[in-house]
C-alpha positions in Angstrom: 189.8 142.2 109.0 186.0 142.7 108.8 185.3 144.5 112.3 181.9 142.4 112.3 184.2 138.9 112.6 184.5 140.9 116.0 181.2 140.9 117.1 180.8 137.3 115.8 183.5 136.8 117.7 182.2 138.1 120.7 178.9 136.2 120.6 180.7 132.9 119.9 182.1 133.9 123.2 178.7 134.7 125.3 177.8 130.9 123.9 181.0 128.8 124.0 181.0 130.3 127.9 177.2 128.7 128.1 178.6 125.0 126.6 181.9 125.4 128.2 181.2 127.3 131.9 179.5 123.9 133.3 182.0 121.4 133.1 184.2 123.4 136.0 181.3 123.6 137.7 179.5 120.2 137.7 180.9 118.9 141.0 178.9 122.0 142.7 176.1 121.5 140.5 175.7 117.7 141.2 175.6 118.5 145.3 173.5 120.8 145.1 170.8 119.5 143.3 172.0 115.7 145.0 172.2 114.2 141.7 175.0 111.8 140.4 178.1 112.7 138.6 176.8 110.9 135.6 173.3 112.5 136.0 174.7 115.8 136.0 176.5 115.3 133.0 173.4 115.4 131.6 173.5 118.7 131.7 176.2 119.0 128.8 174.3 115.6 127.0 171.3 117.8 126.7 172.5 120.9 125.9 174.1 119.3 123.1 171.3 117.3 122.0 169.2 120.4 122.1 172.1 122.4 119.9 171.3 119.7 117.6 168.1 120.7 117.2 168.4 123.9 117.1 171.0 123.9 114.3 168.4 121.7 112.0 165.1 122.8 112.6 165.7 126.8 113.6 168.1 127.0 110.7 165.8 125.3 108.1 163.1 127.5 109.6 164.9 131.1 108.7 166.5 130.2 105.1 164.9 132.5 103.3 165.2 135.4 106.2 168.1 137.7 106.2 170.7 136.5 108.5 171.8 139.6 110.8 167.9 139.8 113.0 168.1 135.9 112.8 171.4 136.6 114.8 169.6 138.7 117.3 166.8 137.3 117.8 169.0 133.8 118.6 170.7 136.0 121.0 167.9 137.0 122.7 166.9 133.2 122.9 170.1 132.8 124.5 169.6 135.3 127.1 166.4 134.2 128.2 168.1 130.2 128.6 170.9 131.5 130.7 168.1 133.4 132.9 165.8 130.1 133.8 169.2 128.2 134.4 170.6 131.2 137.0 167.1 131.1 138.8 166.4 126.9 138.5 164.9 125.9 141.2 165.6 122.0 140.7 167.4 120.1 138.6 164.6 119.9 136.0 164.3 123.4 135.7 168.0 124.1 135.2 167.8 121.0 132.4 164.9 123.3 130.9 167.2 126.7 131.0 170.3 124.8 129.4 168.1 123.0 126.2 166.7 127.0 125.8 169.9 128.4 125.3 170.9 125.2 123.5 168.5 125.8 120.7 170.2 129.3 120.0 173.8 127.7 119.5 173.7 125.7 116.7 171.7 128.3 114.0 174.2 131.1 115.5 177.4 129.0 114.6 175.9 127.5 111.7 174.4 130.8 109.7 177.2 132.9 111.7 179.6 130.5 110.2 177.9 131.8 106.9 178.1 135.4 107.2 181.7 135.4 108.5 182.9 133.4 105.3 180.8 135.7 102.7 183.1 138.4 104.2 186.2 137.7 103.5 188.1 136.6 99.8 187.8 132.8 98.8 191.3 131.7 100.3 190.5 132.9 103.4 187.3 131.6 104.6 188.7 129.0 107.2 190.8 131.6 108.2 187.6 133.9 108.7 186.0 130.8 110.6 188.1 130.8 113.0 188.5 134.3 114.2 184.4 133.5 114.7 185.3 130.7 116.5 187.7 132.9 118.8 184.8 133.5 120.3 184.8 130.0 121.6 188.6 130.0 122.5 188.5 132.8 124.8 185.3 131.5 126.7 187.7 129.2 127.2 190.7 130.6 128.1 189.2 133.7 130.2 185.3 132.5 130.9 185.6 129.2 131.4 188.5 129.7 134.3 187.4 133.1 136.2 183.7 131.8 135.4 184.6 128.7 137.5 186.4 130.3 140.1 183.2 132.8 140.3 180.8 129.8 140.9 183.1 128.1 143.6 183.4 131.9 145.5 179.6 133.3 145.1 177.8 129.6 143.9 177.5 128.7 140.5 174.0 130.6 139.9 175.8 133.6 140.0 177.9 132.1 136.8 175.0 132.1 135.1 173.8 135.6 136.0 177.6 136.7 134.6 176.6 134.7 131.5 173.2 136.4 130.8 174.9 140.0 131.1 177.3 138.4 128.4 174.4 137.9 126.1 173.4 141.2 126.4 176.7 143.2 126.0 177.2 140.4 123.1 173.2 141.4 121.5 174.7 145.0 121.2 177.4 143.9 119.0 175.6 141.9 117.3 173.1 144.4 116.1 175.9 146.9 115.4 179.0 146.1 114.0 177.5 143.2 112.1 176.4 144.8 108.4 173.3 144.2 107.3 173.2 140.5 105.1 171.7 138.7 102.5 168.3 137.2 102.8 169.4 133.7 103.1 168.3 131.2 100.7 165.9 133.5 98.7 168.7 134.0 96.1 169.1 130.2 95.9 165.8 128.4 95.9 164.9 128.4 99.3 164.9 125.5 101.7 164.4 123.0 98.6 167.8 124.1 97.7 169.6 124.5 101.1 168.5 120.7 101.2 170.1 119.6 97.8 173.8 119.9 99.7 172.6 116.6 101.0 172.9 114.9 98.3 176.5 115.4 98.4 178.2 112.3 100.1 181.0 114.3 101.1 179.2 116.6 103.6 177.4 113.3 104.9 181.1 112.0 105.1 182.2 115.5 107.3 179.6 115.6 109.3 180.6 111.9 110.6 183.8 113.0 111.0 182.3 116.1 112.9 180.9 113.8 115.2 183.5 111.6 115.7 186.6 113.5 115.7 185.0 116.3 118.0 183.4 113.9 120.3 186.4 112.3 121.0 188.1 115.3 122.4 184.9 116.4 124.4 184.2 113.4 125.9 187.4 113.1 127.5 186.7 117.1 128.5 184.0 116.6 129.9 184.7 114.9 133.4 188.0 116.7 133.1 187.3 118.4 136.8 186.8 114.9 138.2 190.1 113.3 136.5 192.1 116.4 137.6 191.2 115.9 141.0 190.6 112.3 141.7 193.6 110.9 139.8 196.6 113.3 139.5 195.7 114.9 142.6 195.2 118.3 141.8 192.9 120.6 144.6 189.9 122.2 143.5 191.3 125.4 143.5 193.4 124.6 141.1 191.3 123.0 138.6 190.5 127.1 137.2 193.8 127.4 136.1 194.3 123.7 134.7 191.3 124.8 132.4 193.4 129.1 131.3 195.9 126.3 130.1 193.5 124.2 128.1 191.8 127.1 126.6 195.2 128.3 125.8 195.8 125.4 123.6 192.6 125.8 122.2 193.1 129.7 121.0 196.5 128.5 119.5 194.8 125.4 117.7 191.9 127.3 116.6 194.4 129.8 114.9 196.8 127.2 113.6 194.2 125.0 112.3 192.2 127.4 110.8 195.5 128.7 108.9 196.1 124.7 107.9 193.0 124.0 106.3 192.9 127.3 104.2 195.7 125.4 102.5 194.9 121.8 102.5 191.7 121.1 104.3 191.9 117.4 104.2 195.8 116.9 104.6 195.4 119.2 108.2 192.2 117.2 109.6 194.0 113.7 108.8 197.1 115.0 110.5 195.7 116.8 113.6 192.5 113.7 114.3 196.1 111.1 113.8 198.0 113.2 116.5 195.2 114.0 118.6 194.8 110.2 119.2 198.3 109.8 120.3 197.8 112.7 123.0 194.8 111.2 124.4 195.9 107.6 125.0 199.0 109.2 126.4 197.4 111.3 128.6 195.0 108.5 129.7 198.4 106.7 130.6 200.2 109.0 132.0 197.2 111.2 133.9 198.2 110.5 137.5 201.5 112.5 136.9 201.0 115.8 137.2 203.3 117.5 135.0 202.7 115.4 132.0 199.1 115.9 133.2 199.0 119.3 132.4 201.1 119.0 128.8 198.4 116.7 128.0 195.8 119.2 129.2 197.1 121.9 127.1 198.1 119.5 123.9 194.7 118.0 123.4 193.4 121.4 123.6 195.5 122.8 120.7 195.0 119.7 118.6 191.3 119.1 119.7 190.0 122.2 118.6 192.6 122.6 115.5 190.0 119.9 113.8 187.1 123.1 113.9 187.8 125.5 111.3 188.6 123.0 109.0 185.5 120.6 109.8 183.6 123.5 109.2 184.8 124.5 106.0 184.9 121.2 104.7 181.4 120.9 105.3 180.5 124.3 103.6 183.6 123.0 100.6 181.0 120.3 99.5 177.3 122.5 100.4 179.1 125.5 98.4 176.0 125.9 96.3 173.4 126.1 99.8 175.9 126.2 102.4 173.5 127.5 105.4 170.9 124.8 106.7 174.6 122.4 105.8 176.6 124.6 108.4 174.1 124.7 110.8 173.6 120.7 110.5 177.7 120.3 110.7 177.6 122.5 114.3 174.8 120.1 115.4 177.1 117.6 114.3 179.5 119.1 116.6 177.5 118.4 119.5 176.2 115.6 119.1 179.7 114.2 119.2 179.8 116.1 122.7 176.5 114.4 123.9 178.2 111.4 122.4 181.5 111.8 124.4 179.6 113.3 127.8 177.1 110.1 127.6 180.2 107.3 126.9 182.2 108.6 129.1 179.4 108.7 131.9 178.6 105.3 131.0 182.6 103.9 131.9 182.4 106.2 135.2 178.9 104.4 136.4 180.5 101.4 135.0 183.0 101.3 137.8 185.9 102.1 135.3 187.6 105.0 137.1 187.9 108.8 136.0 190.7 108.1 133.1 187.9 106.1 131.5 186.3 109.2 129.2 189.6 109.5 128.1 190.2 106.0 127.0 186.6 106.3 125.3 187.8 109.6 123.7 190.6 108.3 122.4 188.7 105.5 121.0 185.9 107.8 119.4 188.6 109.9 117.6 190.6 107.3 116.5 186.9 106.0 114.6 186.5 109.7 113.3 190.1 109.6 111.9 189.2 106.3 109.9 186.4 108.3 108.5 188.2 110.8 107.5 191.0 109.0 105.7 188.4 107.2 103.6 186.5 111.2 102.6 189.6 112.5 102.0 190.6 109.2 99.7 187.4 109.4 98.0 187.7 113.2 96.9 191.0 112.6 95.8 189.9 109.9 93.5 186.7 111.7 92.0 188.8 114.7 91.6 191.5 113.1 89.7 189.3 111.7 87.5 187.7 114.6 87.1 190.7 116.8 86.3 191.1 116.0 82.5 187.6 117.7 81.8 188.2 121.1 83.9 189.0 124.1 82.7 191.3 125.0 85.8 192.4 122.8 88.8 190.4 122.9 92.2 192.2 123.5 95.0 192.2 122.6 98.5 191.5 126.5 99.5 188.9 127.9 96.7 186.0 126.0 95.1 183.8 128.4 92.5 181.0 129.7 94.2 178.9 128.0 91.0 180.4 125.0 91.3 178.2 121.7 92.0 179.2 119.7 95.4 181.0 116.9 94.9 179.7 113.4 96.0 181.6 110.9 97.4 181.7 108.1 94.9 
């Protein structure tokens, strides 16, 4: 394994802990800047909306720039985000720190995303992916937790100072164990030709069901602390280590997944988005029980984040020929199925629907995302059987020619 997946790694760690970190930590937020639970969630709604940004007009912006300073200097953007939000004053001022950060996430992911793929041999670029997306697993599994129980103990600003000593250590590693990269899209016609990809109704396709069968999960994530502790009954105390088992269900799915789709990309998302809806209207039914509670909590991890590697790839499948400014749009994709879920699932809760609500909308979201993706994956099949008699050599579901043309959805 490439030892700079490691430091990719480790600052999809320093980030996912930004995204992640505030969801433990909104009940303490919302009181302290006397805001609503709904207004708070915000918080997440913005950031995401801001990633979205980020990953579009950032990305465009450094096509033709090589990618290893771009990392840096998204890092350092990072850093400073994480440093307005520690010091906010007000609830406008922390929105402020959170949509700086924000804009650093999606470029990172989506150009990382990039560089971690051009590492590794053709049948195992989901599989390099993921170990990037690790990162984001163990924000979870170790950040995410101790970060939360660090905000309850010393308040949660001093989460946020943890997090901007994060970005630092994770700037280091960046700058070097990551080898020096190509010059983006100068080789390929510049942003012109990162745009072409778009063309391609495939990645339009994945990057719906990016936002569908993501948003799903993370909206019924997002009030999670709430759910936990207003309807199955769980203490606050607790609600850290409800969230080492969720992120241990993410690092499993993240691996599994990634594995999957490096076989058959399309056959693993259609399977894990089916499944996932199952665990989410059971868990919506059953999440007043506490041990079934925390299955769910660890099962809609796994499966909800088993979806990543492969939505990624997919996306990057059918961009092959300018697969940057495509990445970085399908991680803004990404989020803006979480500001989808956060804002749906605030909208039941103000509604008067109760805290299993988000889940219920979650489930309802994924199940829209997994509709989606049986009609891609039907659509590909089709133009690629009629294709076939023409081709010199089959495609498969793990290695598309690096000249090859995407392929549109007919």
């Amino acid at each position: 394994m490439p030892i700079g997946l490691l430091a990719l790694a480790l600052g999809g760690f320093g980030i996912g802990l930004t995204e992640f970190v505030i969801m433990g930590l909104l009940p303490e937020v919302a009181a302290d800047f006397s805001v609503s639970e709904a207004t708070a969630g915000w918080l997440i709604s913005g950031y995401a909306l801001a990633v979205v940004v980020g990953a579009l007009l950032l990305t465009a912006a450094v096509t033709r720039c090589e990618r290893k300073p771009v990392l840096a200097i998204l890092l350092v953007l990072f850093i400073g985000g994480n440093l307005i939000s520690a010091i906010a004053p007000d609830y406008s001022m922390m929105m402020i720190g959170r949509i700086v950060a924000a804009l650093a996430h999606g470029a990172f992911f989506g150009i990382g995303a990039v560089v971690a793929a051009d590492m590794v041999a053709p049948t195992k670029k989901a599989g390099a992916i993921a170990i990037m997306f690790t990162g984001l697993t163990a924000a979870n599994v170790l950040g995410v937790p101790f970060g939360t129980m660090l905000g309850q103990a010393a308040g949660w600003r001093s989460t946020f100072w943890a997090i901007t000593g994060i970005g630092v250590l994770a700037l280091v590693g960046i700058l070097t164990l990551v080898p020096k990269t190509d010059r983006g899209a100068a080789t390929t016609g510049g942003l012109r030709s990162e745009l072409s990809a778009f063309r391609s109704g495939q990645v339009w396709l994945s990057i719906l069901v990016t936002i569908l069968g993501y948003g799903g999960m993370f909206g019924a994530f997002t009030y999670i602390a709430f759910t936990l502790t207003e309807v199955t009954g769980f203490a606050a105390s607790t609600v850290p280590w409800l969230l080492i088992l969720f992120g241990i269900g993410l690092f499993i799915g993240n691996t599994v997944g990634g594995k999957a789709a490096d076989r058959n990309v399309d056959r693993t998302l259609l399977v894990v988005l089916a499944v996932l809806v199952v665990i989410l209207v059971a868990f919506a039914l059953t999440a007043r029980n506490q041990p079934l509670t925390i299955a769910s909590i660890v099962l809609m991890g796994g499966f909800g984040f088993a979806t990543v590697p492969g939505l990624q790839m997919r996306v990057m499948k059918y961009a092959n020929s300018a697969p940057t400014l495509a990445s970085g749009a399908n991680i803004g994709a990404f989020n803006v199925g979480n500001a989808l879920g956060a804002w749906l699932g605030g909208v039941t809760i103000t509604a008067g629907l109760g805290y299993t609500s988000p889940i219920w909308a979650g489930a309802g979201i994924t199940l829209l995302g997994l509709g989606v993706m049986a009609v891609a994956a039907a659509s590909a099949k089709r133009h690629n059987n009629a294709a076939a008699p023409v081709t010199e050599a089959p495609v498969t579901e793990s290695s598309v020619p690096a000249t090859a043309e995407p392929v549109a959805a007919r």
